[in-house]
N, C-alpha and C positions, 0 to 999 in steps of 0.2 A: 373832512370825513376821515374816519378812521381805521385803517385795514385791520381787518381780523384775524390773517392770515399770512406769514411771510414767506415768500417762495423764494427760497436763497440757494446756495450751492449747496450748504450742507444739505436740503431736503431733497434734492436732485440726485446726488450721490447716493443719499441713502434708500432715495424711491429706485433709483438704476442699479445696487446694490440685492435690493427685495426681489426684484424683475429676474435677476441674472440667476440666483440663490432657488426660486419659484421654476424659473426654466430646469436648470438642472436637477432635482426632485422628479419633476414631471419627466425626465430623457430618461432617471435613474428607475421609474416606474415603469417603462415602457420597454425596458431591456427584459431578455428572457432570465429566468433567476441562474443563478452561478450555481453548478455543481459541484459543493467541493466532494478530492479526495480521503477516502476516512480509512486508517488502518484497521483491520481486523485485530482484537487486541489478542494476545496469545496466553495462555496459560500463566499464571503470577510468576513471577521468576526465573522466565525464558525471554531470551532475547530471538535477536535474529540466526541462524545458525550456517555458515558455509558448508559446500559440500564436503567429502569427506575428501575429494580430488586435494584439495587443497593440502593437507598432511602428505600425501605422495607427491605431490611440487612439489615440496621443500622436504622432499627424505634428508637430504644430504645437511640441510640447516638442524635438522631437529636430532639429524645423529639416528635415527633409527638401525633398528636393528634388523637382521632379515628375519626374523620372527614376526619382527612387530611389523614391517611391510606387509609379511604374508595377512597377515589377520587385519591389517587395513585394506587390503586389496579383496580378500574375502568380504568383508563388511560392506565394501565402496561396492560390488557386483551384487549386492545381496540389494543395497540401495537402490543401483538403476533398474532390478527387475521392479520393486517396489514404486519408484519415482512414475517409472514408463505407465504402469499403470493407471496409475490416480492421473499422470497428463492425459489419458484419453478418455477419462472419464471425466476427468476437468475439462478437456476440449468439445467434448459432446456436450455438457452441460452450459458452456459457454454458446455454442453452437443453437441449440435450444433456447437460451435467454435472447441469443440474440433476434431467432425470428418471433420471438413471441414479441420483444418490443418494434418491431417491423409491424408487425400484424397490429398491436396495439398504435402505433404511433399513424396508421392507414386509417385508423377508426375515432382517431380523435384523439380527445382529451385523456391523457393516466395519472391516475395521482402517486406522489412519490411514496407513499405506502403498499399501492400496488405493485409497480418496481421494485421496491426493497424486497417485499415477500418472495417477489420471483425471484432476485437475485441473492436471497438468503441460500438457495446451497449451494451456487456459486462461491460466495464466499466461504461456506461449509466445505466446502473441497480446499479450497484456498488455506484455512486456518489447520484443516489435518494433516496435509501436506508439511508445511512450515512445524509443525508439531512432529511429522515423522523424521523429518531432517534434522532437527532437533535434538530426537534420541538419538540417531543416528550419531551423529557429532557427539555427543554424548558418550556413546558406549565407543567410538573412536580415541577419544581422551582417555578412556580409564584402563585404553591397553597403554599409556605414555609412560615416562616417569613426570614425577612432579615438576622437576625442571624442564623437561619437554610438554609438559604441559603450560609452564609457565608462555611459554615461546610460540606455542600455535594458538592460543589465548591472541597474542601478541599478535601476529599473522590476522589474525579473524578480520579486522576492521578494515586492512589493507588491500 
């Protein structure tokens, strides 16, 4: 009689192989989905921007002048009223997001469209903010010289 069918090690391995492969699929279905983190993108052409604190650390590196201190220190006080602001508007807003997904996460099921929506002006505070600092830093540079600009340029990533 003639077998039909060989059951050797190769088909062992490769049926315990399928088992192992079929298991974790099913473990990786069964996890709750991964939320990643996403940047707000900013305006074409902006990057990140330090505070303005950063140019008065290093007065002494950048050579400044007491002109140019004053008018950064002017700018830097003009910023924390500004900054102070928008964090408590940000913080309320955060505050808000967060019990609404309390209350949603109490009632079940949200889909991540509803989340986004909610947290769209969350991040709307988030991106004008990084956009006021921005200027801010901005109009701090163009009280520099071009060589002290070169240098807190330098500083920024540090």
């Amino acid at each position: 009689m003639r077998r039909r069918f060989a059951f050797g090690p190769g088909i062992s391995i490769a049926l315990l192989l399928a088992l192992w492969l079929g298991y974790q699929r099913y473990q990786e279905s069964r996890q709750p989905p991964r939320v990643e983190r996403y940047i707000v993108s900013q305006r074409p052409g902006e990057g990140t921007a330090p505070e303005l604190s950063l140019l008065l650390e290093h007065r002494s590196d950048l050579a400044l002048t007491d002109r140019q201190a004053k008018d950064i220190e002017r700018l830097y006080r003009e910023w924390r009223k500004v900054s102070a602001l928008k964090r408590r508007r940000a913080e309320a807003e955060g505050e808000r997001f967060r019990q609404w997904m309390e209350k949603a996460g109490q009632q079940g099921k949200v889909s991540l469209s509803d989340i986004q929506a909610q947290g769209q002006r969350l991040s709307q505070f988030s991106a004008e903010t990084a956009h006021q600092r921005y200027l801010y830093w901005r109009s701090g540079l163009s009280l520099l010289t071009s060589q002290q600009r070169k240098k807190a340029e330098g500083m920024k990533g540090k």
